[in-house]
N, CA, C and O atoms as CSV, one atom per row, in Angstrom:
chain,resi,resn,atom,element,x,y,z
A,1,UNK,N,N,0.822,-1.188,0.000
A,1,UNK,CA,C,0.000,0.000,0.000
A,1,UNK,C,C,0.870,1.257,0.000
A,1,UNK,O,O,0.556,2.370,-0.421
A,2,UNK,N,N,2.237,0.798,0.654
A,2,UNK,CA,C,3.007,2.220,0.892
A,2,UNK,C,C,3.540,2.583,-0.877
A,2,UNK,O,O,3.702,3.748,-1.241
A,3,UNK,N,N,3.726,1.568,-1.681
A,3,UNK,CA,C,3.830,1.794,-3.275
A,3,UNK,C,C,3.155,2.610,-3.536
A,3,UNK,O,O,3.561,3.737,-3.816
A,4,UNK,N,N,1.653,2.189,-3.514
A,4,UNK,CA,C,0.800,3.064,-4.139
A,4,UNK,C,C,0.360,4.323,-3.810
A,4,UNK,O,O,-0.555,4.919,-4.379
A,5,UNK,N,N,1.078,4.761,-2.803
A,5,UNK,CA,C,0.830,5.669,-2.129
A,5,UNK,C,C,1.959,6.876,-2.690
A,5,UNK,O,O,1.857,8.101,-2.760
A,6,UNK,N,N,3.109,5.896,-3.062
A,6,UNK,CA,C,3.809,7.285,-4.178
A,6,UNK,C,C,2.920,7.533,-5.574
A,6,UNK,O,O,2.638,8.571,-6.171
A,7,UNK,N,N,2.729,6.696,-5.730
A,7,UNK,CA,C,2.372,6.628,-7.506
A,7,UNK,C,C,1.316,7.791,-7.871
A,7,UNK,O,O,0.237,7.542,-7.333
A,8,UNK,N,N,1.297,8.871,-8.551
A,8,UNK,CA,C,0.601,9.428,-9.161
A,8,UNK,C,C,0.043,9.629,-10.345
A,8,UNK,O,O,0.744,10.006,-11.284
A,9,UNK,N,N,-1.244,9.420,-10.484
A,9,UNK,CA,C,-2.130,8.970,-11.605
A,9,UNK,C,C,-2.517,10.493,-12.250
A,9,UNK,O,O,-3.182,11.413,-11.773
A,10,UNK,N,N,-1.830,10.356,-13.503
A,10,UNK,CA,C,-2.558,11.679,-14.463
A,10,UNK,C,C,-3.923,10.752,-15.312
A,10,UNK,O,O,-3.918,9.582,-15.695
A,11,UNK,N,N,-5.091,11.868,-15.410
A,11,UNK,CA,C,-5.678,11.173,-16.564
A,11,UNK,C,C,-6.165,11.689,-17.857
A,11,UNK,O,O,-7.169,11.562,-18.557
A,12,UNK,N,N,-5.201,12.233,-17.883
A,12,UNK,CA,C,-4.679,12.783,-19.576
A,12,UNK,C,C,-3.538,12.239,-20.144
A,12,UNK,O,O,-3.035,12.568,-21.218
A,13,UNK,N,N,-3.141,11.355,-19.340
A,13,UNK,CA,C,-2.225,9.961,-20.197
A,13,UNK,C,C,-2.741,8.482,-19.835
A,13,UNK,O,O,-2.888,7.798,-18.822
A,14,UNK,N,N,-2.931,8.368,-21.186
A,14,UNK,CA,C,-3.579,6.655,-21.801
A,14,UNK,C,C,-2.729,5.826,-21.136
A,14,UNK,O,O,-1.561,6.118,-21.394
A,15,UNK,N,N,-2.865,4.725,-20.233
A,15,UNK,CA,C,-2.604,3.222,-20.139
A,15,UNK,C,C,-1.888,2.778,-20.495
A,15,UNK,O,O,-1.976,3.089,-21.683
A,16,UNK,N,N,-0.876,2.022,-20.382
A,16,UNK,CA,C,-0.024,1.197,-21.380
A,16,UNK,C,C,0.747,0.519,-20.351
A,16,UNK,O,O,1.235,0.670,-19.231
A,17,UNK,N,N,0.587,-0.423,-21.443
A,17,UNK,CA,C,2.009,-2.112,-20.715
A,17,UNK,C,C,3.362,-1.693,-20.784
A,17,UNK,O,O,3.521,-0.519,-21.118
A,18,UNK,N,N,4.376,-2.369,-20.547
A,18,UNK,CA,C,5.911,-2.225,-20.882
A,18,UNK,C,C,6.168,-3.186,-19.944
A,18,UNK,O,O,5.571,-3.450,-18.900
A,19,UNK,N,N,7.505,-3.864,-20.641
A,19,UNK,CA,C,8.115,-5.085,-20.156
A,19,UNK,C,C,9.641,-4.338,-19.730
A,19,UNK,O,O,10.497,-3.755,-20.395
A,20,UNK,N,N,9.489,-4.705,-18.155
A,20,UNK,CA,C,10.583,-3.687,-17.867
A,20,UNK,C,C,12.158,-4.623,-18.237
A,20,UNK,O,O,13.295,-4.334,-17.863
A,21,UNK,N,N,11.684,-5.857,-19.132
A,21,UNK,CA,C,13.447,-6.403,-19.219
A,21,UNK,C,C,13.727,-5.869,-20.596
A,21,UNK,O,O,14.857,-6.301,-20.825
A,22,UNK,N,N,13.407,-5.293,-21.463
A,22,UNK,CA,C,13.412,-4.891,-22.495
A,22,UNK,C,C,13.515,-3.308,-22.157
A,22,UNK,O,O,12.894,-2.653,-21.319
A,23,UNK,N,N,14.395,-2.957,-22.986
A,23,UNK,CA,C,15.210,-1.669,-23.387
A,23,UNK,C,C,14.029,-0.608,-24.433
A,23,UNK,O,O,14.030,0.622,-24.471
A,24,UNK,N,N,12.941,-1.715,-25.329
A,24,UNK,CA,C,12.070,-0.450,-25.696
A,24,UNK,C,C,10.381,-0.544,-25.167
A,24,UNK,O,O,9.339,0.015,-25.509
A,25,UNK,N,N,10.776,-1.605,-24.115
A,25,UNK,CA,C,9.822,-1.946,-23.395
A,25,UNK,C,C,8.444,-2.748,-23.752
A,25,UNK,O,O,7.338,-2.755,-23.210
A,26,UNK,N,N,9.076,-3.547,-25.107
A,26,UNK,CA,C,8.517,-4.642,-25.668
A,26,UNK,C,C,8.787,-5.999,-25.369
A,26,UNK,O,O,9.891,-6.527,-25.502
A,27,UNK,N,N,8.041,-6.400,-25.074
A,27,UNK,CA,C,8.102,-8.044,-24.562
A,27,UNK,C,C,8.745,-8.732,-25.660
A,27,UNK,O,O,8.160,-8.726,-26.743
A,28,UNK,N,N,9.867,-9.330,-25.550
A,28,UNK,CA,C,10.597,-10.378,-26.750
A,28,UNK,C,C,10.965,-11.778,-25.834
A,28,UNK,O,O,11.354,-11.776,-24.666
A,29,UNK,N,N,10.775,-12.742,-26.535
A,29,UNK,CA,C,11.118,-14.040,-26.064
A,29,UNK,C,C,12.529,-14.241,-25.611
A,29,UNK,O,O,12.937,-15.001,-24.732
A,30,UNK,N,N,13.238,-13.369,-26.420
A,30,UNK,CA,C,14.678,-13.011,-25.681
A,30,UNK,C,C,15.154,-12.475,-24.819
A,30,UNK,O,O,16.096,-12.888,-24.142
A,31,UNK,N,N,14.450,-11.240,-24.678
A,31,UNK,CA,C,14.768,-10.819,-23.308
A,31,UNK,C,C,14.018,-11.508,-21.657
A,31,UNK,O,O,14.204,-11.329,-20.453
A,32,UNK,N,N,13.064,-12.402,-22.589
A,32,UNK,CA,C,12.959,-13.758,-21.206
A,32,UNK,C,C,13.816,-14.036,-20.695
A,32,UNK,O,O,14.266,-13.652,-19.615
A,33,UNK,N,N,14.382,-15.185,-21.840
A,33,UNK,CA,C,15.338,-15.928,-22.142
A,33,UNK,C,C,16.762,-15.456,-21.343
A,33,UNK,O,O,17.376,-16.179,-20.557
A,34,UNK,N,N,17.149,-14.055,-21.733
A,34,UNK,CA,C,18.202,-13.408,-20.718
A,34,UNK,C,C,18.217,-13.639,-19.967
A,34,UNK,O,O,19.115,-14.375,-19.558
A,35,UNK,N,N,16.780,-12.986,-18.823
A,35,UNK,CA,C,16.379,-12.717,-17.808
A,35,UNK,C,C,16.614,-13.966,-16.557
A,35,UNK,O,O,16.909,-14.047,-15.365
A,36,UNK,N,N,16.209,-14.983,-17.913
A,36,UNK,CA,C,15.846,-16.789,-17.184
A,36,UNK,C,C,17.785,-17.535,-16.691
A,36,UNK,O,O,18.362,-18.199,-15.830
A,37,UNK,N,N,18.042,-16.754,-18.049
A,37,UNK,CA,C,19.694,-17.110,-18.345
A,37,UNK,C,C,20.675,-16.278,-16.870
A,37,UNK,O,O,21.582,-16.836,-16.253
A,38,UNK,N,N,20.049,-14.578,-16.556
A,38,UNK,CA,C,20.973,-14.397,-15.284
A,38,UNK,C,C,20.658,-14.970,-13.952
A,38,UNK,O,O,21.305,-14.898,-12.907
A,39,UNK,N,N,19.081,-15.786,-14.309
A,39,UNK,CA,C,19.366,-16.385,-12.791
A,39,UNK,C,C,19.367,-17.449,-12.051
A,39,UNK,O,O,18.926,-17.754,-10.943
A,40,UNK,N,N,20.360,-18.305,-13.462
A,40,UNK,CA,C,21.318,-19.327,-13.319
A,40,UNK,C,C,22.522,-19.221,-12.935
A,40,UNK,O,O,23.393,-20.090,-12.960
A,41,UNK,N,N,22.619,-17.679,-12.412
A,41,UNK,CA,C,23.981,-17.736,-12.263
A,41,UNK,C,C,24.447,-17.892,-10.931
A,41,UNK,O,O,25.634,-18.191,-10.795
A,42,UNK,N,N,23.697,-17.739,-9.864
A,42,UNK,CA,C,23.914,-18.486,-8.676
A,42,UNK,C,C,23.511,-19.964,-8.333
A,42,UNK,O,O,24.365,-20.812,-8.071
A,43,UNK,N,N,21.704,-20.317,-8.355
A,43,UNK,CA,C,21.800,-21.528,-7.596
A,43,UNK,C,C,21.389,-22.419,-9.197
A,43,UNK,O,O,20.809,-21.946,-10.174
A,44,UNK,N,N,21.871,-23.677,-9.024
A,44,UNK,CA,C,21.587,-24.665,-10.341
A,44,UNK,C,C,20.176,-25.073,-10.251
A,44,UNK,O,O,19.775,-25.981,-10.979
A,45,UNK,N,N,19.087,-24.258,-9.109
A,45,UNK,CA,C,17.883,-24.734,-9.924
A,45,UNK,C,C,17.120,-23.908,-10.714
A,45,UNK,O,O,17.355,-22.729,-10.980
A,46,UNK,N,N,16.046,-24.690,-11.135
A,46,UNK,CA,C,15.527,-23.683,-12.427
A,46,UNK,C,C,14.131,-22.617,-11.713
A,46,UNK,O,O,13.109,-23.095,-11.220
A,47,UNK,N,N,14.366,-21.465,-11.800
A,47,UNK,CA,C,13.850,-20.268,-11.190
A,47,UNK,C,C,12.170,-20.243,-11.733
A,47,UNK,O,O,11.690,-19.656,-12.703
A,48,UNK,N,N,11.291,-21.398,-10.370
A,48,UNK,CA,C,10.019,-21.414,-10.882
A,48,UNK,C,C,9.159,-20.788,-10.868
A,48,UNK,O,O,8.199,-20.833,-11.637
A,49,UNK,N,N,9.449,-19.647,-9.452
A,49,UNK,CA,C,8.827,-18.610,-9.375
A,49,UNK,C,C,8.668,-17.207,-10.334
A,49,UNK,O,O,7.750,-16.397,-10.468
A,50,UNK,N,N,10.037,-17.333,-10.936
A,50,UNK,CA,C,10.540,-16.340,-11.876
A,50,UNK,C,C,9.461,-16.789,-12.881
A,50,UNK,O,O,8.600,-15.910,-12.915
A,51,UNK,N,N,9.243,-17.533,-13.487
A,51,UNK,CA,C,8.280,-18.260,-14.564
A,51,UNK,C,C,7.271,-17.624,-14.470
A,51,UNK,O,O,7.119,-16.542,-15.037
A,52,UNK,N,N,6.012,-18.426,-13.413
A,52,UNK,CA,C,4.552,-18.814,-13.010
A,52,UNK,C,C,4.719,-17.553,-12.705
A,52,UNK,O,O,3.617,-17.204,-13.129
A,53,UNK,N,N,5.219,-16.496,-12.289
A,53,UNK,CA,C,4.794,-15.664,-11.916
A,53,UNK,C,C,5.058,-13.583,-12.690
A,53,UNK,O,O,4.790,-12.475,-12.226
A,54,UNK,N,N,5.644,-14.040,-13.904
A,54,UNK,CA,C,5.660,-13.176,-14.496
A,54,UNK,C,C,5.029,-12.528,-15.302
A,54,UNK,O,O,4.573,-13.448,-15.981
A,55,UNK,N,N,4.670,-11.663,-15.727
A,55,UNK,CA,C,3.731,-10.961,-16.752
A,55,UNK,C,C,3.759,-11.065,-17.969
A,55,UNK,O,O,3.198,-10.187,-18.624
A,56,UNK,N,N,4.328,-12.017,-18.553
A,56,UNK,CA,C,4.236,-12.891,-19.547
A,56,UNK,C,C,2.518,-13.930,-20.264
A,56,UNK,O,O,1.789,-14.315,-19.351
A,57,UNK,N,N,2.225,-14.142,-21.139
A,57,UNK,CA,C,1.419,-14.468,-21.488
A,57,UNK,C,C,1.517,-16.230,-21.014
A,57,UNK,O,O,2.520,-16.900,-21.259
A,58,UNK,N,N,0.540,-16.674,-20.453
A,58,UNK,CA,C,0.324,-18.000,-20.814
A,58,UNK,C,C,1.304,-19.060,-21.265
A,58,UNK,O,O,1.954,-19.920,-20.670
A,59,UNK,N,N,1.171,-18.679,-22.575
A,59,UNK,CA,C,1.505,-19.650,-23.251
A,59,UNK,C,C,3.335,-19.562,-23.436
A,59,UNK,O,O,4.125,-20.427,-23.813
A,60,UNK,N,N,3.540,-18.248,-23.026
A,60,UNK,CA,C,4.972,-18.230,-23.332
A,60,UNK,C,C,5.455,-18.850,-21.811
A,60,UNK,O,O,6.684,-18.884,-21.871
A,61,UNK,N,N,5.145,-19.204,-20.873
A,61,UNK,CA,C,4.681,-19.883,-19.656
A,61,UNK,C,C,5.397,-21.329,-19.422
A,61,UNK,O,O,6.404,-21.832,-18.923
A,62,UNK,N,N,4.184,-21.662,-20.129
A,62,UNK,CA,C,3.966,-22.881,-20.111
A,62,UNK,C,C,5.142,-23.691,-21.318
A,62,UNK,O,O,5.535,-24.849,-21.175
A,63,UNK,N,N,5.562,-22.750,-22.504
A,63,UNK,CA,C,6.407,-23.203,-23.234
A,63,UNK,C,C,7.800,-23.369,-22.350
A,63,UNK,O,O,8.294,-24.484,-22.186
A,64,UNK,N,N,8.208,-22.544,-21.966
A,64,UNK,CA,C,9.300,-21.961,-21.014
A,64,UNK,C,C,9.422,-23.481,-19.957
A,64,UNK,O,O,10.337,-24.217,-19.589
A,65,UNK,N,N,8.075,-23.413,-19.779
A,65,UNK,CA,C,8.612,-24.838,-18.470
A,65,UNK,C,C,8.300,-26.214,-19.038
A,65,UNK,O,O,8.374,-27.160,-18.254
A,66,UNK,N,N,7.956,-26.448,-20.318
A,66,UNK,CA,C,8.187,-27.622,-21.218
A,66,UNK,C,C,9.360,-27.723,-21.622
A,66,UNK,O,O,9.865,-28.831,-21.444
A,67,UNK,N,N,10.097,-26.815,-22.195
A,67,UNK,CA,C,11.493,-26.849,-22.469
A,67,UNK,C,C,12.787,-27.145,-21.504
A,67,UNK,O,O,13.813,-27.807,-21.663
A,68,UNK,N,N,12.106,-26.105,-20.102
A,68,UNK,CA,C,13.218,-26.857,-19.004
A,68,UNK,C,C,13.106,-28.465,-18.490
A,68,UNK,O,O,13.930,-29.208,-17.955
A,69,UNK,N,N,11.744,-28.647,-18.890
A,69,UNK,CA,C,11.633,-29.839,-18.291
A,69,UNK,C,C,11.755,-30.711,-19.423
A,69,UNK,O,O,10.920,-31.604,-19.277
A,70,UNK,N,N,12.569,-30.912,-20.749
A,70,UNK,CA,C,12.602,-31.430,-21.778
A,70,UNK,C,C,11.323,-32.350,-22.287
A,70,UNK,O,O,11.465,-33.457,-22.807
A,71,UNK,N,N,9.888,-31.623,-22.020
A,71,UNK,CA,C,8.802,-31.892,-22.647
A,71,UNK,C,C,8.351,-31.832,-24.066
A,71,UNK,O,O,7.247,-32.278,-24.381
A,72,UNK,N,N,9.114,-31.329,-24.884
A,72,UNK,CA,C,8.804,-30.844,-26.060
A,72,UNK,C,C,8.902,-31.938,-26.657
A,72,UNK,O,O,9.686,-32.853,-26.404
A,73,UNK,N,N,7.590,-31.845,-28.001
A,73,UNK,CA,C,7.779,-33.180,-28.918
A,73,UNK,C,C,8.633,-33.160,-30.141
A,73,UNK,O,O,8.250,-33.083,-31.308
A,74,UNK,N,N,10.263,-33.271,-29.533
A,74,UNK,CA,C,10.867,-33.189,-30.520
A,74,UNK,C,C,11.218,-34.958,-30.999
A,74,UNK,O,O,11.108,-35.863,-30.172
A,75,UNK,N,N,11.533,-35.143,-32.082
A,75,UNK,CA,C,11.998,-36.364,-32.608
A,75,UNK,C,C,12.291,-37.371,-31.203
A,75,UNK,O,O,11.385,-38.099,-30.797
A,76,UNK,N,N,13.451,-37.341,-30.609
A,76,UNK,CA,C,13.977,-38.125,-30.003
A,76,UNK,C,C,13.266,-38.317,-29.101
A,76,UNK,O,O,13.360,-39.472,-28.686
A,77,UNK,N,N,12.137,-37.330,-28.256
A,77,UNK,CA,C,11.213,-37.657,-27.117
A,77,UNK,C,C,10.005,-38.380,-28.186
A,77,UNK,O,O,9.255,-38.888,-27.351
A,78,UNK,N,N,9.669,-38.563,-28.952
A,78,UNK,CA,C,8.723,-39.056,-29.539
A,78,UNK,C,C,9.294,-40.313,-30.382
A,78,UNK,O,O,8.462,-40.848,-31.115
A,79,UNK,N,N,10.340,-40.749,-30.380
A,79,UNK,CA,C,10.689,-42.240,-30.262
A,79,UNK,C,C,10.983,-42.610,-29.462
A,79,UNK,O,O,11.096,-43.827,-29.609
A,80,UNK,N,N,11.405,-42.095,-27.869
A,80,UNK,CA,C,10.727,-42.807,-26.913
A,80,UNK,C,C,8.785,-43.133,-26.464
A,80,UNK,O,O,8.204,-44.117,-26.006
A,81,UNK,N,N,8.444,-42.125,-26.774
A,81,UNK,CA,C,6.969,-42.939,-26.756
A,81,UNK,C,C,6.032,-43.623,-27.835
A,81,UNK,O,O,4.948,-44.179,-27.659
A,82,UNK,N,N,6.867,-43.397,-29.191
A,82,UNK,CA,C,6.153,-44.140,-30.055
A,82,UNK,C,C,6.908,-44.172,-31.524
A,82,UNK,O,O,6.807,-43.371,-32.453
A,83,UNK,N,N,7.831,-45.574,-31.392
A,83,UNK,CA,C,9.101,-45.554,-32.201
A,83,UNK,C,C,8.486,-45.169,-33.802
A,83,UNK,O,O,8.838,-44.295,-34.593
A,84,UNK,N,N,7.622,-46.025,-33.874
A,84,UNK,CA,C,6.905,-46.035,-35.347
A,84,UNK,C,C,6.795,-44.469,-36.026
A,84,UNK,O,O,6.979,-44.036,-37.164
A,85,UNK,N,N,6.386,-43.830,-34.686
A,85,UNK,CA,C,6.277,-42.003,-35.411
A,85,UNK,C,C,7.109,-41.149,-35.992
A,85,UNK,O,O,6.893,-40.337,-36.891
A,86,UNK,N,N,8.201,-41.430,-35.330
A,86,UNK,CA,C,9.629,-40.547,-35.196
A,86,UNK,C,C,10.070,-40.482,-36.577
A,86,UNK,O,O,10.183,-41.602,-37.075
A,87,UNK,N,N,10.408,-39.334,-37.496
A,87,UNK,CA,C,10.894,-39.577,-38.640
A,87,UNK,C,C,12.042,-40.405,-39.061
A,87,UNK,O,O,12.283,-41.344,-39.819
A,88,UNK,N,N,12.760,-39.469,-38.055
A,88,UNK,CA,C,14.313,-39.476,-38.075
A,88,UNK,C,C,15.314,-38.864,-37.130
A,88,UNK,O,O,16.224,-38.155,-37.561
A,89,UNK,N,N,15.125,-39.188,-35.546
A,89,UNK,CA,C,15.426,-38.829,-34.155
A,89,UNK,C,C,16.753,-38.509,-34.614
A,89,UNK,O,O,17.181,-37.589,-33.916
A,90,UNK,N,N,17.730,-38.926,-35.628
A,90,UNK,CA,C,19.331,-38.713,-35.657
A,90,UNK,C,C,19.777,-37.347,-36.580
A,90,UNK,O,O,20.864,-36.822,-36.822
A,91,UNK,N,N,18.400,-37.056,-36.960
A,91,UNK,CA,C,19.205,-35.403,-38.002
A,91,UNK,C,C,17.917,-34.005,-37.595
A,91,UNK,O,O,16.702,-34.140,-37.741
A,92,UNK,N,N,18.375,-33.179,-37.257
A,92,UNK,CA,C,17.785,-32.110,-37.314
A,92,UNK,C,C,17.204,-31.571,-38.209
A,92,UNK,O,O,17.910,-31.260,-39.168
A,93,UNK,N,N,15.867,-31.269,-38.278
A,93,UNK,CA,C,15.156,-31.334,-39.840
A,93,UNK,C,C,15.697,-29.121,-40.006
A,93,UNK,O,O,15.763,-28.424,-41.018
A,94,UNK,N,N,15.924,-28.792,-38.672
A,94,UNK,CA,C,16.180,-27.488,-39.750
A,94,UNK,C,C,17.940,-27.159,-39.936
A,94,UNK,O,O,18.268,-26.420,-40.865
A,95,UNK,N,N,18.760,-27.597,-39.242
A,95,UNK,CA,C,20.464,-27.886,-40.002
A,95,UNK,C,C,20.570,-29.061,-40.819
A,95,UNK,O,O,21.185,-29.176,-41.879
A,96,UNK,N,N,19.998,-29.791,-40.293
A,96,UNK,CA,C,20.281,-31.581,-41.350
A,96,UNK,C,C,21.776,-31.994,-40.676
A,96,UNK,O,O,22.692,-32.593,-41.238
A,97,UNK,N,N,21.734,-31.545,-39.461
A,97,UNK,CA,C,23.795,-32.099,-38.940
A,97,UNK,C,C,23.239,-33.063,-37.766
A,97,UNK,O,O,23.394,-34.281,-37.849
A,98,UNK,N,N,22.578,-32.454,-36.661
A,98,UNK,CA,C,22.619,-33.172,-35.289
A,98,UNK,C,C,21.150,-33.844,-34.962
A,98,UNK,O,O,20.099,-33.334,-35.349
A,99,UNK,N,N,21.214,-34.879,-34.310
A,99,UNK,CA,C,19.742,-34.940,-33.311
A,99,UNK,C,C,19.151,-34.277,-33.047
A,99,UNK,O,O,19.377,-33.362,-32.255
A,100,UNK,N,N,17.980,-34.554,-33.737
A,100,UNK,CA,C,17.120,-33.605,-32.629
A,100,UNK,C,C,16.307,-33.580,-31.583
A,100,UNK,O,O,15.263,-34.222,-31.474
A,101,UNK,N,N,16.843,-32.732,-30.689
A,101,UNK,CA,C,17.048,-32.516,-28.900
A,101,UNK,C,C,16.287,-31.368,-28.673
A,101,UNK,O,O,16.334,-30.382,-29.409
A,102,UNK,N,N,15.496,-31.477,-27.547
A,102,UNK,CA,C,15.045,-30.158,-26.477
A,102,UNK,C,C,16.457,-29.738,-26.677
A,102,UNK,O,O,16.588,-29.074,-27.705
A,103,UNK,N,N,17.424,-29.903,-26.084
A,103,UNK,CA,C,18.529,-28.998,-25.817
A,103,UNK,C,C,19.748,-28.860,-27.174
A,103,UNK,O,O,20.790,-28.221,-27.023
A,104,UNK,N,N,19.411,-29.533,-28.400
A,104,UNK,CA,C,19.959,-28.932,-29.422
A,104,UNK,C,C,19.082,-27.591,-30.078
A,104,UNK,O,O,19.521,-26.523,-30.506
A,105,UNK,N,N,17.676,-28.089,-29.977
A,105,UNK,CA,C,16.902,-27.165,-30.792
A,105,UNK,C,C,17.241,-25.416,-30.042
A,105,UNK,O,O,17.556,-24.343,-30.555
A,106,UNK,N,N,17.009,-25.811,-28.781
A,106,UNK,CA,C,16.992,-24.802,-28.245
A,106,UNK,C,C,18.297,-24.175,-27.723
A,106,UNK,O,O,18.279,-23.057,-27.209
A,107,UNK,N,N,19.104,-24.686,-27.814
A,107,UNK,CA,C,20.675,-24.372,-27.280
A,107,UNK,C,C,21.368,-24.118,-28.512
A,107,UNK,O,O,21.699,-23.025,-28.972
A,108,UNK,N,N,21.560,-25.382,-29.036
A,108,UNK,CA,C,22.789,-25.222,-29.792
A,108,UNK,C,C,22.583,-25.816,-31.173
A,108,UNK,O,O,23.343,-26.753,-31.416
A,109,UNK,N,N,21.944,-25.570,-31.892
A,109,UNK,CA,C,21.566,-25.686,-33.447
A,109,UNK,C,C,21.568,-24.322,-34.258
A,109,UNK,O,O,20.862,-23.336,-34.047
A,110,UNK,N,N,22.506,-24.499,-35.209
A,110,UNK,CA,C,22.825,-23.266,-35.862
A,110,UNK,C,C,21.785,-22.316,-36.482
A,110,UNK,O,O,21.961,-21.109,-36.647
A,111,UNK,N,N,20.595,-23.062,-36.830
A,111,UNK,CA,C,19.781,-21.798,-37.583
A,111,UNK,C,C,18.711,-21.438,-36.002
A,111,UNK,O,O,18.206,-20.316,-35.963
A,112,UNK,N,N,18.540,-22.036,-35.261
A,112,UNK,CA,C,17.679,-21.322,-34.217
A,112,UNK,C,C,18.437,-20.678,-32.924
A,112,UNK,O,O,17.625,-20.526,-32.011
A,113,UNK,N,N,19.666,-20.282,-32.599
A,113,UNK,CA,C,20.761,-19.624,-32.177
A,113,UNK,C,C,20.225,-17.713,-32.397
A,113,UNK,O,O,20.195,-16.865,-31.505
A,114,UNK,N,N,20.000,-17.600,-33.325
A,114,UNK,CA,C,20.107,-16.517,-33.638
A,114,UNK,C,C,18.693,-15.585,-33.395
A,114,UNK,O,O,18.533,-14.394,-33.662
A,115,UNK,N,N,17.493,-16.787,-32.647
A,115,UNK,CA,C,16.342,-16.314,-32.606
A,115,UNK,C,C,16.131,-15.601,-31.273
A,115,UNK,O,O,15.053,-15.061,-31.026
């Protein structure tokens, strides 16, 4: 209450969002991603509160904690549950070099690096 008690409300200026990890105060999946990335830098677990509880949409959420938890249906998790499906668990369909991995796709595969 003592917050709101500085805050002064004009109302001849309109409303608006801003994502305070972003520099033009647009929400980017990267500047999550940063955000998620500095605060690994003390304890090795994965920051769940930081997640569930940010002003982030939903779905960027719920993606975020499929990926830490290597949920995603990439090739190699989907020939473990159903060999017959899997194209081809041993090549990355967007380099054509490595497996494809929760943690290649998203780490270390050359064309999604740069996203």
């Amino acid at each position: 209450m003592r917050l709101f008690d500085c805050l002064h409300l004009s109302f001849s200026v309109l409303d608006a969002r801003s994502w305070s990890l972003s520099s033009l105060g647009l929400f980017t999946v990267k500047s999550f991603f940063l955000a998620l990335s500095q605060c690994f830098g003390s304890p090795p677990v994965f920051p769940t509160k930081f997640v569930w509880k940010s002003q982030v949409s939903f779905k960027v959420k719920s993606f975020v904690w499929l990926v830490a938890h290597k949920k995603v249906n990439t090739d190699d998790f989907l020939q473990l549950r159903r060999p017959y499906k899997a194209l081809n668990p041993d090549i990355c369909k967007l380099c054509m070099r490595h497996g494809e991995s929760t943690d290649h796709l998203f780490l270390h595969c050359s064309l999604t690096m740069g996203l």
